[in-house]
C-alpha positions as CSV (number, residue, x, y, z in Angstrom):
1,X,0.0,0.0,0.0
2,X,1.1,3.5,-0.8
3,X,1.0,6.8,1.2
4,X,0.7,9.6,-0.6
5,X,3.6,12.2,1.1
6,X,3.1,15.8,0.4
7,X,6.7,17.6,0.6
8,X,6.4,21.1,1.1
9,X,10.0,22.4,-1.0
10,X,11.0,26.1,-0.6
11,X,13.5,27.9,-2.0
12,X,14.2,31.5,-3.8
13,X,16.2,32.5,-7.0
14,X,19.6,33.9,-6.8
15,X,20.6,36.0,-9.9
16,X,24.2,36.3,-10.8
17,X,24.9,39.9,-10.0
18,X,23.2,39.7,-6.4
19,X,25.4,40.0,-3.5
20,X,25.6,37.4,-1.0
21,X,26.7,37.7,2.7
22,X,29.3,35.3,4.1
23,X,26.6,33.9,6.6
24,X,23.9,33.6,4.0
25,X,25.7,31.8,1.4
26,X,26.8,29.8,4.4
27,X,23.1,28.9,5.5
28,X,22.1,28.2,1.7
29,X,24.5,25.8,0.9
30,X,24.7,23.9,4.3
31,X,28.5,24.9,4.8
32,X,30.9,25.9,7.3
33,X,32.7,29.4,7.1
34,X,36.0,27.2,7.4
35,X,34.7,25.5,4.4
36,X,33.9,28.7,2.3
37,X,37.7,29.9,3.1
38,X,38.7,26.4,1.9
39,X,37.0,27.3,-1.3
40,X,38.2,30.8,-1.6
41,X,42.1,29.2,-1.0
42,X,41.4,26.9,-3.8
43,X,40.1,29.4,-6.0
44,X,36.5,27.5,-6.4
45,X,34.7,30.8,-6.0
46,X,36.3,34.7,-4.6
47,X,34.7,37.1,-2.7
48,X,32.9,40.5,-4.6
49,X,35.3,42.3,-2.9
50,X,38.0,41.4,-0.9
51,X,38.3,42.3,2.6
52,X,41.1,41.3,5.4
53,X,37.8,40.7,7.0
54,X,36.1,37.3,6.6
55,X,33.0,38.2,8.0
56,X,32.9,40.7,5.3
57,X,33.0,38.9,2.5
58,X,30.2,39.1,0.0
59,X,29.7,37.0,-3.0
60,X,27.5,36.8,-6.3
61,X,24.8,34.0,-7.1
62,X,27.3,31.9,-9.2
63,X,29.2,31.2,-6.0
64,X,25.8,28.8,-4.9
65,X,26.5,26.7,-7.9
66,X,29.7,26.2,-7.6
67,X,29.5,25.3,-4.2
68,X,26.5,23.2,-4.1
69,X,28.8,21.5,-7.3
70,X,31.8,20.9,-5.0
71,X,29.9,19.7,-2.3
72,X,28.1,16.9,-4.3
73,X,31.4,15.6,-5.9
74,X,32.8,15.7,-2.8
75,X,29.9,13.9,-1.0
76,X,29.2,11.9,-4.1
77,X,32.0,10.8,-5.5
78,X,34.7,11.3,-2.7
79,X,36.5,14.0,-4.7
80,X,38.9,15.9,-2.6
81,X,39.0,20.0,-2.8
82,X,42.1,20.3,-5.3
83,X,40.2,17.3,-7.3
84,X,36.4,19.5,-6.8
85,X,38.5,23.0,-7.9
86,X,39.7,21.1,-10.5
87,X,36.3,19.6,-11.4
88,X,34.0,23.2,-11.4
89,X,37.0,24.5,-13.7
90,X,36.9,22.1,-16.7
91,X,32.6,21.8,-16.2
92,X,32.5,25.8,-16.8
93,X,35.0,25.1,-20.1
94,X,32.4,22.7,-21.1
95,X,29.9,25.2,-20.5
96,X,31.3,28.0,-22.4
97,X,32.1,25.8,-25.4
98,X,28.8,24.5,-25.9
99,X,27.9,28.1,-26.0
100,X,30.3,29.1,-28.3
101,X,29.0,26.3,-30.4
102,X,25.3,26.8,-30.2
103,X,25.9,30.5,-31.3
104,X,28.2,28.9,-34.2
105,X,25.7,26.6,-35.1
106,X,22.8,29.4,-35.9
């Protein structure tokens, strides 16, 4: 016999220009600061603008992806954060190729 299970899923839109607290890109992507200046280290995703202070970093919408990205090959696929950096790199090459061909192809 099956239940029917109603899963209520929220969520909000993040444009690629909007500015992101530290704390709030934190709480959307389920990671720790320490894990965010991991990132930053490894040059997965930089701050807007660069401040001495962490807790004053800001970054754009693009940064969610990325991260979220990261996070599932590490999870995923065990992938370490050199491997994950290396990963997010060659998958935005992919990305810009394909559009480079699909405004080739029109």
């Amino acid at each position: 016999m099956h239940k029917n299970v109603n899963k209520l899923i929220t969520g909000h839109v993040v444009s690629d220009s909007q500015k992101i607290p530290l704390e709030e890109l934190c709480n959307s992507c389920s990671i720790s600061v320490e894990e965010i200046k991991v990132m930053v280290e490894h040059g997965i995703i930089k701050p807007i603008q660069f401040q001495t202070d962490i807790h004053r970093w800001a970054f754009n919408g693009k940064c969610v992806l990325r991260i979220k990205t990261v996070v599932r090959l590490q999870r995923d696929l065990g992938v370490n954060m050199a491997g994950a950096a290396l990963a997010v790199e060659l998958l935005d090459e992919i990305k810009k190729l394909r559009q480079i061909k699909s405004i080739v192809d029109v």
